[in-house]
N, C-alpha and C positions, 0 to 999 in steps of 0.2 A: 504494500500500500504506500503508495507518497504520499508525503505531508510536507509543510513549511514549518520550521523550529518557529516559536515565538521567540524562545526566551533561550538560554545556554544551557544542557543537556549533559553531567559528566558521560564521557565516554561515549556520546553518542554526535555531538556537534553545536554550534557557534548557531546563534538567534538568525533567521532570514536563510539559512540551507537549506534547499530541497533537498528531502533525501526518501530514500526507499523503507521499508520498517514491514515487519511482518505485522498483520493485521490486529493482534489481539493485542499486541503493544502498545499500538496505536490506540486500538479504541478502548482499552481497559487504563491506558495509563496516561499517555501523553494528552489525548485529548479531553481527557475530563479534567484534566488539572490545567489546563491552558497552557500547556509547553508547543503546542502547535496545532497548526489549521490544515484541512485536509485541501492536497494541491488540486483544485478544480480551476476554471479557467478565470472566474473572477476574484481568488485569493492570491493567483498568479498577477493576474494583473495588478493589483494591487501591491502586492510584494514589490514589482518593473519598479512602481511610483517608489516606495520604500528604501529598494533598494541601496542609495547613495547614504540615507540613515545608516542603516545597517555595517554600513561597508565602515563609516567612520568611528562607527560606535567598536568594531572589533580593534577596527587601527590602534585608538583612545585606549582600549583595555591590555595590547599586546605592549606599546609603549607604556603605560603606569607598571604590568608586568615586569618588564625590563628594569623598569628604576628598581623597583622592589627587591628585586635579584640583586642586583648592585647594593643596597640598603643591607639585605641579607647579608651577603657575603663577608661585609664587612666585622660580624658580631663572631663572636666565638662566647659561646652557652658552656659555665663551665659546673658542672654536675658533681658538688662533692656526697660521696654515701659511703655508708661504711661496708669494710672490705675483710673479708676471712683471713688467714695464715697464708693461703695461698694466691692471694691478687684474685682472688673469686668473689663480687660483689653480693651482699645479702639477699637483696633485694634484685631490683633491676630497673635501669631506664628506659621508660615507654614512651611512647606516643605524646601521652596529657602530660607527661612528667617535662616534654619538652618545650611542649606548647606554654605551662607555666612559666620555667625560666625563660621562653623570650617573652614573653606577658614584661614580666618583670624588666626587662631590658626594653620596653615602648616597640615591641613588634608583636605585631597582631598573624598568627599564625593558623592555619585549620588544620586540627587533628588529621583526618581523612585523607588532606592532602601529602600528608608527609610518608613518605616511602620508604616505610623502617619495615625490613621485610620480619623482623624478628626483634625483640626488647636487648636490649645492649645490657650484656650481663660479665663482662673485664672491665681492668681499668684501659684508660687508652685514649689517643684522639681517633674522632669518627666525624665523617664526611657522611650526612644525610640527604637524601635526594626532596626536594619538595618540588611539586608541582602548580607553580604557578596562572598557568595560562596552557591550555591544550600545544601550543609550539614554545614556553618555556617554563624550560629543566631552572630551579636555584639549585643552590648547597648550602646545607646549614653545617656549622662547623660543630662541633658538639669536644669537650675534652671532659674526660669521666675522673675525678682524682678522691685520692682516698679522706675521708672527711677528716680535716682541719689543716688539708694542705693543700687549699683556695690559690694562694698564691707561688705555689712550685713553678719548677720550669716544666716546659713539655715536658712530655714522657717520650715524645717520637723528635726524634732530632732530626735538622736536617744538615747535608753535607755544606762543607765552606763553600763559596764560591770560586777559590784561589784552585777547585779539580781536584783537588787531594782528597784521597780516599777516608782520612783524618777525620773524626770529629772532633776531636780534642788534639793540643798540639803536644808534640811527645814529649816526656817526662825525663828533663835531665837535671846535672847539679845546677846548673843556672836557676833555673825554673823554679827548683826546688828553696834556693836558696832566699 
C-alpha cells in the first residue's frame, strides 16, 4: 500500500516520503495515529504544493543534527561506580544511566537513541554510537572509572605524536634523578 509520511517515522522514513508499507501497517498503525495519508491523487497533489516545506524542514533538522554531533562530541560523561578485586564493575552502565550524566552536563539525550548494544560492565573509555538524524551517526564518549577516582588520567592512552612506539619516555638515571 502507498502512503505519504506526515510526520518522521523511526526506521521507517522523513515526513513528505512516498513510500510502499504493507497494508495492515498502514491501516492499523500509521494511519490512525496520523503519521501518514494514503497516496491517492489529491494527497499527491497536495504533497507537489508541500513539497519545498518538507524539503527544508528535513535540510533544518539534518543541519541542527550536525551541530549537535559536534556539541556531543565534545563532552566526555565520566561514570565513576564501584568496582570488585578484579576491575569487574558491581553494577553496570546503561542506557538511563547515560542519558543522566549528560542531563547533568546540559545535553539532552534519548534513551532509544543510543546504540549500547549491551550495558558496559569494565572499567574503561567507551565510544557510544547515538543516532541522531536517520543520515547522522554522533559519538558519545563515555570513561567508566572506579568510584573516587573522578579525576585520574585515562585509562586508554594514546601514542606521542613524535611515532614512537613509547608511551612513556624510558627510564634512566637522569630521569630518575
Amino acid at each position: 500500500m502507498e502512503i505519504i509520511l506526515t510526520k518522521d517515522v523511526d526506521n521507517l522514513g522523513l515526513a513528505g516520503e512516498v513510500l510502499t508499507v504493507a497494508p495492515g501497517y498502514a491501516r492499523n498503525y500509521l494511519l490512525p495515529h496520523g503519521f501518514a495519508l494514503l497516496a491517492n491523487k489529491g494527497n499527491l497533489l497536495a504533497l507537489a504544493k508541500k513539497r519545498a516545506e518538507f524539503e527544508s524542514r528535513a535540510r533544518s533538522l539534518k543541519d541542527n543534527a550536525l551541530a549537535y554531533r559536534d556539541q556531543i562530541a565534545e563532552v566526555l560523561l565520566i561514570m565513576p561506580r564501584k568496582v570488585g578485586d578484579k576491575g569487574k564493575l558491581y553494577g553496570a552502565v546503561t542506557a538511563q544511566d547515560l542519558v543522566e550524566a549528560a542531563e547533568a552536563k546540559g545535553l539532552t539525550l534519548d534513551r532509544k537513541k543510543l546504540r549500547l548494544t549491551e550495558p558496559i560492565k569494565t572499567l574503561g573509555d567507551f565510544e557510544i554510537t547515538y543516532r541522531l538524524h536517520p543520515e547522522v551517526m554522533g559519538l558519545l564518549r563515555v570513561r567508566v572509572v572506579r568510584e573516587g577516582d573522578e579525576l585520574a588520567p585515562p585509562i586508554i592512552e594514546t601514542p606521542p605524536e613524535d611515532g614512537s612506539d613509547n608511551l612513556a619516555p624510558p627510564l634512566t638515571a637522569e630521569t630518575l634523578a
